[in-house]
Phi, psi and omega in degrees: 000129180299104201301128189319124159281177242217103203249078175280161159204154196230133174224173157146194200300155150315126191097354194269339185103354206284347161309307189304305188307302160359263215297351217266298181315310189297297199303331189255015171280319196249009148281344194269017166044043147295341185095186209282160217216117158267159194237113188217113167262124169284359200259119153328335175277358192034047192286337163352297196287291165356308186298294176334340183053054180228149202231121163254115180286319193212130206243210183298332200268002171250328175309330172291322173262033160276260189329341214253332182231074190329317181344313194250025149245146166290046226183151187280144161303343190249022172265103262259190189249348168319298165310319210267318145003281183286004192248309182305322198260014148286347178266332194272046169228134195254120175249114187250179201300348193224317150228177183261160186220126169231154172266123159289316161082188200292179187275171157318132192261185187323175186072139190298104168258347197326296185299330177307306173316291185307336167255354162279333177307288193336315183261357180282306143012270195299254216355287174352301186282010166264336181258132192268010173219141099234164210249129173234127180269106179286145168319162159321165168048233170249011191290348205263329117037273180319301197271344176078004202275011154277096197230170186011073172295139168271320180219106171266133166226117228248115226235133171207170195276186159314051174223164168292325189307293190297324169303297083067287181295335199263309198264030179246327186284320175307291220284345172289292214263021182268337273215271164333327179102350222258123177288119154231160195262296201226148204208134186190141192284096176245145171260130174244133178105016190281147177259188194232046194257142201269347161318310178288307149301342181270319154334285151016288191297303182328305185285308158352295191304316184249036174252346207076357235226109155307107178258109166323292170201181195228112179238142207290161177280151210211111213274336157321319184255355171276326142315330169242028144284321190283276155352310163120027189285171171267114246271329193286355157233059164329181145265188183283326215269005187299145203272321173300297151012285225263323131008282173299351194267300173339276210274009175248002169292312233282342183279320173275335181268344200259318157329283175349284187334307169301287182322000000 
């Protein structure tokens, strides 16, 4: 039997930065000598690949509605629709020298996908099961939740700015998916985008404190990725010595010793 991979994932509010937190993780993920790394962005907007210096053409949300409308596939009638699945979201998956990206793209459109949905689940599974890591950057909010499409998770890291709003928000996806039943192993709070005004910070602590929410690390606003937002670079090639850099290398040892630990 093929050893379980190994499963992070990054949520919160919309805004927050938790993409940027995404590739920072992806990166020092595929420096840690684990082997190839899958990148599965869950979020419609598909901002993932971008961070990432990656060009995605096509995502899981356009194979549902290729199946979904036989008219637009090219494939013999006698291609069972299970195969024709597995041949599609191998095509649609983009591979660079250190890991793979598959994109979810938009949600369901008018019409009934359940089976479909259950068989891309299916195959995202196996797929899966070739990589001994993946990193999943989740929609905004709670949805991805709602919908289960999260599951036996290892590490969730639940990423929000300096605001109660955001916090707030982080200990509402914990408490929905303890709600749910949703296996996470380990659930940990990181804040982003923190200044270094000590008023704010004690605030911080406070909310932090009544969230419930185990906080992991803090990472500083960083003049660095506003500069390679503006240009359109790619965030995962920060430099190292960059304040986010080094921050997220922080909180992704303390996640691998704490992984350890268990194990």
């Amino acid at each position: 039997m093929a050893q379980k991979a190994n499963i992070i994932a990054v949520a919160g509010k919309g805004g927050t930065g938790k993409t940027v937190i995404a590739s920072l993780i992806l990166k020092f993920l595929t420096e840690n000598g684990t082997g190839r790394v899958l990148a599965i962005d869950a979020d419609p907007a598909t901002c993932l690949p971008s961070t990432l210096g990656v060009n995605i053409k096509r995502t899981i949300g356009d194979v549902r509605e290729e199946i979904a409308s036989p008219s637009q596939v090219f494939f013999s009638e006698n291609m069972p629709t299970d195969m024709l699945i597995e041949y599609k979201i191998e095509e649609i998956m983009v591979n660079t020298p250190r890991f793979s990206v598959l994109a979810m793209g938009r949600s369901e459109g008018p019409g009934c996908y359940c089976l479909i949905n259950d068989m891309l689940r299916h195959f995202i599974d196996k797929l899966s099961a070739r990589f001994p890591t993946i990193l999943i950057d989740c929609e905004a909010g709670l949805e991805h939740l709602s919908r289960r499409t999260t599951r036996d998770v290892d590490t969730m890291l639940l990423v929000s700015d300096p605001t109660k709003r955001g916090i707030d928000t982080a200990a509402n996806i914990k408490n929905l998916a303890e709600k749910l039943q949703i296996n996470f192993r380990h659930v940990y709070l990181v804040l982003n985008k923190v200044t270094e005004d000590e008023a704010v910070k004690n605030a911080l602590d406070e909310m932090v404190k009544n969230s419930g929410v185990e906080l992991i690390g803090t990472v500083p606003e960083d003049e660095n990725i506003r500069a390679f937002d503006l240009v359109g670079k790619p965030i995962i090639e920060l430099p190292e010595n960059s304040k986010a850099v080094v921050a997220v290398k922080e909180i992704f040892e303390k996640v691998c010793e704490n992984q350890l630990g268990e194990n």
